[in-house]
N, C-alpha and C positions, 0 to 999 in steps of 0.2 A: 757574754751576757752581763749586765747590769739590773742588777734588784736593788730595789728602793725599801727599805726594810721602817715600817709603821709599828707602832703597839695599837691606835685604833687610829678611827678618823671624826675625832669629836673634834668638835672646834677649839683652835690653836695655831696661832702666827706661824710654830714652825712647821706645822702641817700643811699651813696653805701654801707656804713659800715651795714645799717641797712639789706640791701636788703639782703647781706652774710650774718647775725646774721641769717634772718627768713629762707634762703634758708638749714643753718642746722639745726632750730629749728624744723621745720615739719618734718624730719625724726623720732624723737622722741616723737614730740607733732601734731601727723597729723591734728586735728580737729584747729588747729591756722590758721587764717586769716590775710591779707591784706587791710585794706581802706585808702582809697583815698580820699580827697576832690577833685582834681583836677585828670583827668586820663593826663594829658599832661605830652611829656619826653621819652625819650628815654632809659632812665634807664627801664622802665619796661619790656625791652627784659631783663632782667637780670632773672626774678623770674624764678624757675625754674617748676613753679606749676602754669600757666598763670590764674586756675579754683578758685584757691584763692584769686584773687581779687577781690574786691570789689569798686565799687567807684560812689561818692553821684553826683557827674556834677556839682559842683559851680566855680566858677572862685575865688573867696574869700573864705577864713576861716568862716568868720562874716556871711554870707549869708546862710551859711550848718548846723547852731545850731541847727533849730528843725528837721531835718531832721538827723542829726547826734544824737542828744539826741531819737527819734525814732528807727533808726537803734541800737542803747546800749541796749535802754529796753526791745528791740526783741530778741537780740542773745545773753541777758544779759552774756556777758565776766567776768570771773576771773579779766585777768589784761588787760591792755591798757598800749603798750607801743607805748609812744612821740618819733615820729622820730627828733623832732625839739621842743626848749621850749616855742613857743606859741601856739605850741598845747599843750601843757599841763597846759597850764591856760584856757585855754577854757576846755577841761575834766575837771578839779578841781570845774568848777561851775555847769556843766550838772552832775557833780558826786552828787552836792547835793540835785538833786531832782529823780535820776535815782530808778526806783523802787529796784533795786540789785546793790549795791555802788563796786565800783571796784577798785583794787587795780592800780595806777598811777603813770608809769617810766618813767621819763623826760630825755633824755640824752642834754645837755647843751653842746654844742660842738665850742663855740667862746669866746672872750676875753670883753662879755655885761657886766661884772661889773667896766671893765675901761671907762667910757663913751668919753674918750679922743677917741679912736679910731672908734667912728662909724659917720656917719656923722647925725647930733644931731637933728632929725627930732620928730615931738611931738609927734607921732607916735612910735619913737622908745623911747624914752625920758617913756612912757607909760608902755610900754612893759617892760622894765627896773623897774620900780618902782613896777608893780604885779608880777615879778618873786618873787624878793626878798622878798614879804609877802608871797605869794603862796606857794612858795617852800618850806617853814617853815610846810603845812599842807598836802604834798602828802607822797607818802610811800618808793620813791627813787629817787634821784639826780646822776646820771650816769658823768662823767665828763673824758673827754681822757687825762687830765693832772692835778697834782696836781698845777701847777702853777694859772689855771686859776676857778683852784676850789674855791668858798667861803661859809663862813657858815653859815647852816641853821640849823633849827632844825629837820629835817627830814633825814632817811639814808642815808648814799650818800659814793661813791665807786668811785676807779679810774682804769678805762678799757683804756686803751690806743687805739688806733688806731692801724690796721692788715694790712696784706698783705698777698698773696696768694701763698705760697713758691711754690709748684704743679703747678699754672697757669704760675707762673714765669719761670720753667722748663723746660715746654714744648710750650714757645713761644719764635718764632722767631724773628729777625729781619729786620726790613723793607728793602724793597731793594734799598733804597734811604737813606743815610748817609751822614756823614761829617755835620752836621747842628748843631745849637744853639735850644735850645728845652723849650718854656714855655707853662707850661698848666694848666687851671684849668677855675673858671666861670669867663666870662670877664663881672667884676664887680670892681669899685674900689678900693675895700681893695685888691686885688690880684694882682696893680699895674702893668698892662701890659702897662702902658704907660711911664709908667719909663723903661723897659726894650725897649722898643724899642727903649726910648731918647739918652737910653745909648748907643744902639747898632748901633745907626745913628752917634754917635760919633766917633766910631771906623773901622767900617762898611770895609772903604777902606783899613782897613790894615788888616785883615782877607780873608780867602776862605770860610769861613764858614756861610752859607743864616740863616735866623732867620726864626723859625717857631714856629705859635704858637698854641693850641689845646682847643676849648674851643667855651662855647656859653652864650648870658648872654647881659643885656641892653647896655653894653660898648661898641658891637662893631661895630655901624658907628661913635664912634667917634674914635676909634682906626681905622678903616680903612681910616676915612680922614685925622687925623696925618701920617699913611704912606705915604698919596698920597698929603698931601702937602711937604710933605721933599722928594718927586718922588724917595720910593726905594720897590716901588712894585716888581720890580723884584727880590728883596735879601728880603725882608721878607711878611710873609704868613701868612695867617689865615685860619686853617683847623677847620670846624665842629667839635663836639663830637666823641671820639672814643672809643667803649667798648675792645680794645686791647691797650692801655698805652702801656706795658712791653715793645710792639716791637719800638716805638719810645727811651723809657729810652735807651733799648738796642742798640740802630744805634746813639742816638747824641752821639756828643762830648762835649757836656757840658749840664746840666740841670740848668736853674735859676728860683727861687722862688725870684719875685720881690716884695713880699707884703707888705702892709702899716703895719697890723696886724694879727694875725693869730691863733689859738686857739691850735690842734695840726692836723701838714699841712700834712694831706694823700698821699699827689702826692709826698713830702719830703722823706718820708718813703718808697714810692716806688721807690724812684729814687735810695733810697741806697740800698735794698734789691736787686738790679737788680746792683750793681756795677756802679752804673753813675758820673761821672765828675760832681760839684755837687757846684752852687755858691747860696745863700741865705743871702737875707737881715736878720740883726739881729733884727730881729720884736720881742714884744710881741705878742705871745708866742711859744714855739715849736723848732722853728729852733736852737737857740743854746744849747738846750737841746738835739734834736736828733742830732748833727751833733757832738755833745761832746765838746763842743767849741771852733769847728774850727779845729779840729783833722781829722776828717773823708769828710771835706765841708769845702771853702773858703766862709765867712761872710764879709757882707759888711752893709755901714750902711743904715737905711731906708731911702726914699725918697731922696739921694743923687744918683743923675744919674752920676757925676764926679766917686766916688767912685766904681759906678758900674762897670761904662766902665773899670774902671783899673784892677776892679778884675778879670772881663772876660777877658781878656790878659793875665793875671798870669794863670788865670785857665784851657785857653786854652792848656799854656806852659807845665802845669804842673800837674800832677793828684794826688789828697789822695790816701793812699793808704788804703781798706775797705775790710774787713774780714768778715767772718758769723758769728761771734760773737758778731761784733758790730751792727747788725740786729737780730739775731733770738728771741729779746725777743720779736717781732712783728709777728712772727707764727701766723698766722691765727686760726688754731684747737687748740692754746694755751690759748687764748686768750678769743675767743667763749664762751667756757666752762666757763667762769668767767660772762656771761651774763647768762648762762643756772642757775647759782644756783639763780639768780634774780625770775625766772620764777617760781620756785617749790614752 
């Protein structure tokens, strides 16, 4: 047996990636499972096997230990794969008293060994120092970029981030166009308040309204930056949306405004879908998918100046993006390089 080990299913790249891995892993491995710390989230309309889930009802990680070290020694699992790396230091220490020790895939999916980029909380400061012993004792480190990869002594692989060429295919687009498009969790490393600063800059010399896609502690204080610079009516804050493609496909421009980034999913969608395509040059990700600056206009982080200007040139002017400079992102390519983890 194979568990897929969650803390919830709110919206999050490495949630979604993980959600696709398990939804073709049961076709070949039926008896694999789902747990949850948290059932919260919207992501879990995604599974396509709703009878596979499982979930403990904590609101915290820290609070579900014995109850999740119980649940292990019942359905004593092959392997546990970490959707996220602090569940995998919590497995690493229930592993050492579990009656059937289990095999432990952590996929590490951010830029935690630059501590410049998180905001430097003792808690996270924590969490950073047990990775880097820990990791040295599990049995795989998963990482979507070799950039943000570092070394341990344990295996460790580099699976990039998917897209769904089929999903992408056969979706439409929205019946509302012409707009500016940011999306992901409105959180600060994902800088939507820089995209707006910027977009408030330029705002009146554009047709084009600002929308943005996305849920996450950020956003009443982004919606009371729109409403104190009064441009509610030009830009918007839409909920989570399990259909992306049909937005990439209707804007006119996509921006990744992030502070920092691991390797950015919504990036990789926006190209595989052919999108107009502006991105801060964060660590890490964007000027490596974008080829730098070939395929996507780059601009620099945390300058809203620089943004605004890019959005005007990028409006004017499109890359031009080929299926060649996407398809090593194939979803069923890609998969199969998590399937030999599991055997």
């Amino acid at each position: 047996m194979i568990i897929f080990l969650f803390a919830d299913f709110k919206t999050g790249g490495s949630q979604k990636i993980a959600i696709d891995v398990f939804n073709e892993l049961i076709k070949y491995k039926p008896h694999s499972i789902v747990l949850s710390i948290n059932n919260k989230g919207n992501l879990k309309k995604k599974f396509i096997n709703q009878k596979k889930i499982y979930n403990l009802g904590y609101k915290r990680v820290i609070y579900s230990v014995f109850s999740l070290f119980s649940f292990l020694n019942k359905k004593k699992p092959n392997t546990v794969f970490c959707t996220q790396p602090h569940l995998g230091i919590i497995i690493f220490f229930l592993n050492l008293f579990l009656k059937k020790k289990v095999k432990i895939i952590v996929r590490e999916t951010n830029t935690s060994k630059f501590k410049n980029y998180f905001d430097v909380s003792i808690k996270k400061r924590f969490e950073n120092i047990l990775k880097f012993f820990i990791f040295n004792y599990i049995d795989y480190v998963v990482f979507p970029s070799k950039k943000i990869s570092y070394n341990v002594k344990s295996k460790t692989c580099i699976i990039p981030n998917f897209v769904d060429f089929s999903e992408i295919n056969k979706t439409n687009p929205v019946s509302k166009k012409n707009f500016i498009l940011g999306m992901g969790r409105l959180t600060k490393q994902k800088g939507f308040d820089l995209l707006i600063k910027s977009y408030i800059k330029i705002y009146s010399k554009v047709n084009q309204n600002l929308i943005i896609i996305g849920e996450g502690e950020e956003k009443q204080n982004l919606m009371k930056l729109i409403k104190n610079y009064n441009v509610e009516n030009r830009v918007q804050i839409l909920n989570f949306t399990n259909k992306p493609y049909s937005f990439f496909k209707s804007c006119s421009l996509y921006v990744l405004s992030s502070r920092w980034e691991g390797m950015p999913n919504t990036l990789i969608q926006a190209l595989a879908t052919k999108t107009n395509i502006l991105s801060t040059n964060c660590m890490f990700g964007p000027k490596e998918i974008l080829k730098n600056g070939k395929l996507g206009y780059l601009c620099n982080p945390e300058d809203v100046n620089d943004m605004s200007k890019k959005i005007l040139l990028a409006l004017k002017s499109k890359k031009k993006i080929t299926y060649n400079d996407y398809s090593k992102y194939d979803k069923m390519k890609i998969i199969k390089k998590y399937f030999k983890l599991f055997n």
